[in-house]
C-alpha positions in Angstrom: -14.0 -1.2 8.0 -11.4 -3.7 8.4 -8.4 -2.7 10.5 -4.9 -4.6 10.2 -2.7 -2.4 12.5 -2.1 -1.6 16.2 1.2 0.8 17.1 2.7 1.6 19.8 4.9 4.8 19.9 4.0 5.8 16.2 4.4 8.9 14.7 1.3 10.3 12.8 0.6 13.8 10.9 -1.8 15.8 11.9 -4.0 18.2 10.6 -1.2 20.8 11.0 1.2 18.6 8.9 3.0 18.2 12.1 3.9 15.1 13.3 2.5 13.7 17.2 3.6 10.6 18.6 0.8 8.5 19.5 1.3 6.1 22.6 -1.7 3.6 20.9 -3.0 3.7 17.6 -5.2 1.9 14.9 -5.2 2.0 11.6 -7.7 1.5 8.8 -5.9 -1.5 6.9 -5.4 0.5 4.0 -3.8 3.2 5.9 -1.3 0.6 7.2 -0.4 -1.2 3.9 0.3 2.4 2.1 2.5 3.5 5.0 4.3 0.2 5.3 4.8 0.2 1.4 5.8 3.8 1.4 7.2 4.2 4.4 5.6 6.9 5.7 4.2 8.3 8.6 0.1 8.1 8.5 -2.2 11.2 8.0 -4.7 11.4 11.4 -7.8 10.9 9.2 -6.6 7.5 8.8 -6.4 6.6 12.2 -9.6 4.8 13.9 -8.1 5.5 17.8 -5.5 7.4 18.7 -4.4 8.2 22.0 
């Protein structure tokens, strides 16, 4: 697993399709690249730590 993204204050959707703000979280590199591209909120599956 290679991971390219720490956040601070970033939304992400959960499993409820809501979305939480996260205070830290880190993301799979792939994760990151797609939501940058996209610009998009990640999905919580793709998040390694979220807190």
């Amino acid at each position: 697993m290679v991971l390219n993204h720490l956040g601070a204050g970033v939304a992400v959707i959960g499993t409820s399709k809501v979305a939480h703000e996260a205070d830290v979280l880190v993301l799979r590199r792939d994760v990151a690249d797609r939501c940058r591209r996209l610009h998009n909120d990640p999905n919580s599956t793709g998040a390694v730590i979220g807190v």
